[in-house]
Every structure is written in C-alpha cells, then in structure tokens.
C-alpha positions as CSV (number, residue, x, y, z in Angstrom):
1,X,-3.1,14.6,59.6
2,X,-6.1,12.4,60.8
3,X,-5.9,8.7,61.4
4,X,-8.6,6.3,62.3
5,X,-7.3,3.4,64.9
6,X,-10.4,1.2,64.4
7,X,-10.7,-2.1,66.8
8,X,-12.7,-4.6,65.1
9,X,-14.0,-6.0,68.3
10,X,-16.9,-4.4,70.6
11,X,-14.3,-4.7,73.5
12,X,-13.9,-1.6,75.1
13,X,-11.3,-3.2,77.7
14,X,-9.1,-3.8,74.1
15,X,-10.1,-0.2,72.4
16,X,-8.6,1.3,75.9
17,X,-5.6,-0.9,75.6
18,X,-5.3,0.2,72.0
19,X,-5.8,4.2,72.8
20,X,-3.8,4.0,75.3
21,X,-0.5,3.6,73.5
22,X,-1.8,5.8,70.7
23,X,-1.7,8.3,72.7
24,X,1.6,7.5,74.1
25,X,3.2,7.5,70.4
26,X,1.1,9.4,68.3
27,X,3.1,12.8,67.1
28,X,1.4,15.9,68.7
29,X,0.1,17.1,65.8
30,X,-1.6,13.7,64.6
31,X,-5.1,13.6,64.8
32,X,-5.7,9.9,66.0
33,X,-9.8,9.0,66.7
34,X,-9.6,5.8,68.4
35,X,-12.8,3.7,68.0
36,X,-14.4,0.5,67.5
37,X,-17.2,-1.3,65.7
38,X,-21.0,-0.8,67.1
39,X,-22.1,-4.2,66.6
40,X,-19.7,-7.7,66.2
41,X,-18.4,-10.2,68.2
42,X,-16.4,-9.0,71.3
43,X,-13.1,-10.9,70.3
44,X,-11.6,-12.3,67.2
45,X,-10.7,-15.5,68.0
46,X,-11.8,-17.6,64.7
47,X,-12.4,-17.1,61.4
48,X,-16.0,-16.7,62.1
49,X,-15.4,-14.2,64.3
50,X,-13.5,-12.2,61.7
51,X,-16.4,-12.5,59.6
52,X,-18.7,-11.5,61.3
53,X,-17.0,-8.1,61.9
54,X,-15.7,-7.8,58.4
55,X,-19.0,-5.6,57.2
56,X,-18.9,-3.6,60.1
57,X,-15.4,-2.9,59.7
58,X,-15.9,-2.2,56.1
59,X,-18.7,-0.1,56.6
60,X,-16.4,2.0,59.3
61,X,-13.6,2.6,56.5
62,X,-16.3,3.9,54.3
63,X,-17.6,6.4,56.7
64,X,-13.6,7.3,57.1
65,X,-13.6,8.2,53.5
66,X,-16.3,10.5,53.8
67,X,-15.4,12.3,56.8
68,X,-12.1,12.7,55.1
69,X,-9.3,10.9,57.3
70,X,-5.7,10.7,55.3
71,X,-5.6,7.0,56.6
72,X,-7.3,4.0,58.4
73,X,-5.8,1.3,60.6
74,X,-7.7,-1.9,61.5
75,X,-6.4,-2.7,64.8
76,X,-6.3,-6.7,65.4
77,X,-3.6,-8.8,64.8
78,X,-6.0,-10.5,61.9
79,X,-6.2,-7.6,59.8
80,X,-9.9,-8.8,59.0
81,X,-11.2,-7.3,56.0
82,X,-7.8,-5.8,55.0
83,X,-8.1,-6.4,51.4
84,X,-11.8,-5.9,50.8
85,X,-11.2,-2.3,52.9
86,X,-8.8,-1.5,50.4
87,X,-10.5,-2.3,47.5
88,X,-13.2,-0.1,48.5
89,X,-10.8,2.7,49.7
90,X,-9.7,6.2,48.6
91,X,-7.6,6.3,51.1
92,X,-4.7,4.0,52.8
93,X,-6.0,1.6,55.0
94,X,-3.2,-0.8,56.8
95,X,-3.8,-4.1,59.3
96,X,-1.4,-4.8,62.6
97,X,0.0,-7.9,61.4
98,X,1.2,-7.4,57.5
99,X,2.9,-4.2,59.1
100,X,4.5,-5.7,62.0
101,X,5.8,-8.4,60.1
102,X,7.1,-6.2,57.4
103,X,9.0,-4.1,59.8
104,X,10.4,-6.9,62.1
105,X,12.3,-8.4,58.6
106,X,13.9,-4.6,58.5
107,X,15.2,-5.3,62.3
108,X,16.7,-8.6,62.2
109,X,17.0,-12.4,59.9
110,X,14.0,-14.0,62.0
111,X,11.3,-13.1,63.9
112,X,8.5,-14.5,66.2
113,X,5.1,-14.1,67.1
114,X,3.8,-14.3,70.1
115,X,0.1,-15.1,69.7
116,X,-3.0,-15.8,72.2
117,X,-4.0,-19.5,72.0
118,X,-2.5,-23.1,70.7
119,X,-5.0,-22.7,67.7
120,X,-4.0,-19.5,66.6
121,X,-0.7,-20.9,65.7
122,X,-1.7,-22.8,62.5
123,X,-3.5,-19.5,61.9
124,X,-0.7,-17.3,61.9
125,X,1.9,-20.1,59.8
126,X,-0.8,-19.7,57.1
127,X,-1.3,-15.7,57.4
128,X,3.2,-16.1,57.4
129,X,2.5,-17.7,53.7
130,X,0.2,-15.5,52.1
131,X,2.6,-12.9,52.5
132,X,5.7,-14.4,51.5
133,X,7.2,-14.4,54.8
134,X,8.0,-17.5,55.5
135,X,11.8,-17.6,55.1
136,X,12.5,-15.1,57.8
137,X,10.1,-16.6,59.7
138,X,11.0,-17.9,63.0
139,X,8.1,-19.4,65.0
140,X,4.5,-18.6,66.2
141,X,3.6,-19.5,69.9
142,X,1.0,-19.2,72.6
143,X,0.8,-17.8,75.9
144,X,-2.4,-20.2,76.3
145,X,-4.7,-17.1,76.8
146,X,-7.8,-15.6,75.3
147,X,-8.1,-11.7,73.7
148,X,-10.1,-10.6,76.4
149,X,-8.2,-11.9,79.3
150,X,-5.0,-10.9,78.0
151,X,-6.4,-7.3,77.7
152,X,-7.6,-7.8,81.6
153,X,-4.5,-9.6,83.3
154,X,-1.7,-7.5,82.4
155,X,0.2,-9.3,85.2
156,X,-0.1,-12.9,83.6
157,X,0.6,-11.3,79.8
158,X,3.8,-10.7,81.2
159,X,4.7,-13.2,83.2
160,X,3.8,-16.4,80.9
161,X,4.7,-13.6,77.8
162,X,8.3,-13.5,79.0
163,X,8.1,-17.0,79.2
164,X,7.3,-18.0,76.2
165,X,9.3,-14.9,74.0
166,X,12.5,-16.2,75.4
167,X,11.9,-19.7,73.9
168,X,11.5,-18.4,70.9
169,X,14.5,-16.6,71.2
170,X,16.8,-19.5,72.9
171,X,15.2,-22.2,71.1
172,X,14.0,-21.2,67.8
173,X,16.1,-18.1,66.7
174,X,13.8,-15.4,66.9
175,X,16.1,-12.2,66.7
176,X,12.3,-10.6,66.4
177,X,9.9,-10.6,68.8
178,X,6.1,-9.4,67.8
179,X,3.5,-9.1,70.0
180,X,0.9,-10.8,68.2
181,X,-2.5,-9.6,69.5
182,X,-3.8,-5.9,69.8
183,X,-4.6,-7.1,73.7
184,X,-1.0,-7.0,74.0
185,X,-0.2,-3.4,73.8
186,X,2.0,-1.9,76.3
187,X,4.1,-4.9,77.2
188,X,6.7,-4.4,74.5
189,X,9.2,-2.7,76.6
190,X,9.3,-5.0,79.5
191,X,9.6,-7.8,77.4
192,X,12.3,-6.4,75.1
193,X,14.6,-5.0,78.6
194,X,14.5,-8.7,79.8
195,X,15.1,-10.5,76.2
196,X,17.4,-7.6,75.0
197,X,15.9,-8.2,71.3
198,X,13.9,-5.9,69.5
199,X,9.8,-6.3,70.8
200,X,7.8,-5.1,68.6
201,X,4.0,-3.4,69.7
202,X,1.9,-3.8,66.5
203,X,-0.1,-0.5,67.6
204,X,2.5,1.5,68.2
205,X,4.7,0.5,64.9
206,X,1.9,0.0,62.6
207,X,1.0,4.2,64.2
208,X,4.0,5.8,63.4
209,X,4.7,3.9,60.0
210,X,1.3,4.7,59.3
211,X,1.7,8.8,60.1
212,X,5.0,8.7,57.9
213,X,3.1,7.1,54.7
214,X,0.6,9.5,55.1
215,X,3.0,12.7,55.6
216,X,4.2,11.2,51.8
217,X,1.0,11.4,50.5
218,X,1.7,7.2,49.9
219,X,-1.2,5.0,48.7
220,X,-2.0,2.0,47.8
221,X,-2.2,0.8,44.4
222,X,-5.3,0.6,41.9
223,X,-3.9,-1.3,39.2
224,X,-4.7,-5.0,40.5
225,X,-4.9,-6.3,43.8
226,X,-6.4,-3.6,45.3
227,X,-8.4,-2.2,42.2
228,X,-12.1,-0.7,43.1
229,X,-14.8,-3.1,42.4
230,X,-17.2,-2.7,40.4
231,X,-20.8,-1.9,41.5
232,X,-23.1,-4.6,42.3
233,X,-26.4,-4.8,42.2
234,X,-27.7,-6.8,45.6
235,X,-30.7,-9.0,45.4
C-alpha cells in the first residue's frame, strides 16, 4: 500500500510536523511519501490562500495517479481542493477535516474544534454546514495563533490549547475534542490525559482510516458529486 500525505503549504516546519506523526502511526508495511507543494502560499490562513494552492494541489494528485499510489491525503484542516481532486481522481483522495469530523460523531454526541485564529471560527461553522454536521456540533474556538507559529511553539500550542479545549468541554459540551490545524499534530495525547475526553489528531486519524479504506479496495463514487469532468478546452 502507498499513500501520499500531501501538505498544501510550502512550510517545511508543518510538512515535518505532519511526517512526524506519520511515521509514528503509519502500519509498517504502509508506504507513506510525505510531501508538499513546490510553489503556494506558506500557510492557509484565508480563502485566498486556499486558492492559490488549489492547482498545485490538484496538479500533485494527478501526478499521484500516475505514479500509481492507492490513495491521497491533503493534509490541512481546509481540505482545499477536496472536491475538485476527486473529481479528477482514479483514486481515493480524503481532506483532514471531513474525516476528523466524521470520526469524532462515532466517539461521542458533540464535538469541538479547536482552530488557529478568531477568524477561522466563522470558517469552520460554515465548513460544520456543508457537511451536515451541525447537530452534533459543539463549538469552534481559537487559541489566537497563526499556522506557522503553532507549528513553531509547541510549548504555547499547549499551554493556551489546554486552555481553551477545556472550555469547550466545561462550557459548551464538547465530549469531542479535534485538533483543528495540521500545525497541531502531536499534541493530541497531552491534551486528551489532562481533559480525559477523546482528542482527536487529524493526521493521525485521517492516516489509519485512510490505510483501512484502501486495504478494502474503497472508492469514491462516480455517479454525481464526484463524477469526472469532462474535457475542456482552455483558451
């Protein structure tokens, strides 16, 4: 089996983070290439951002077809591009945040996210909407730092993480907790010894859900959302 983990930043302080717990999770006999994009912004912090890496992440799954990897994941807590990649896709391709969320509904009645700044909050209640998640949906809040400085001051990440997690547990009746940001990874298990609630790392669940689809031989369906479009003629 051969996975692509695939930031969709040019951070390599965030693609370490990311291989990092790959290779802490990753079944021995996975093939995981860990990579990023070549050109892009160096965070995702805005829609524009997204966009801007979206055809170089698109791109990137292409290449994956053809160098014959059973599965892609897009590792931001975005999951920019998700669709499109799909559409264009002969083989599974899965985003950190549809996954997470799915799994945190299998774990408990609400969950939370914890994301990186006050704006991403109205971000993530609208990504919670799009896919139907809204009634186990607990809260979404900040730790009031950016992607790369989460991914550099693992010391703060916990410290103000902890803080805010257990609000959303105490206050808002979060029986979840999901670390909302690909900078995150590696702080789940502190975080869920002190809250003693499940924390969920994106990488590493979206990893291990992703090697058991592709053991099945799962994928995605051509029928309508994710049918193969058509070819277009670019002027």
């Amino acid at each position: 089996m051969k996975i692509l983990v695939l930031n969709p930043n040019t951070s390599a302080a965030v693609t370490a983070r990311i291989a990092a717990v790959v290779e802490r999770f990753r079944r021995p006999e996975t093939e995981v290439v860990v990579g990023q994009i070549s050109h892009g912004p160096e965070a995702l912090e805005s829609s524009y951002d997204e966009s801007l890496a979206v055809p170089h992440v698109l791109a990137a799954v292409a290449n994956a077809n053809l160098q014959r990897f059973d599965a892609v994941i897009i590792a931001a807590f975005c999951d920019p591009g998700l669709d499109a990649a799909r559409e264009i896709s002969g083989i599974p391709v899965f985003g950190l945040e549809e996954t997470t969320c799915a799994v945190a509904m299998l774990l408990g009645n609400r969950f939370g996210i914890l994301t990186e700044q006050p704006h991403k909050v109205a971000v993530k209640q609208q990504h919670i909407r799009k896919h139907g998640f809204d009634a186990r949906f607990a809260s979404v809040r900040p730790v009031g730092m950016g992607v790369q400085e989460i991914a550099t001051d693992p010391e703060r990440v916990a410290r103000v993480g902890l803080e805010v997690a257990r609000r959303m547990v105490e206050d808002d009746g979060a029986e979840v907790i999901v670390m909302g940001c690909a900078s995150m990874a590696g702080h789940a298990d502190d975080l869920e010894r002190a809250l003693q609630v499940p924390v969920l790392d994106p990488i590493a669940v979206t990893l291990k859900v992703v090697e058991a689809l592709a053991e099945l031989g799962v994928r995605h369906s051509k029928r309508g959302l994710y049918a193969t479009p058509a070819p277009q003629q670019v002027k």
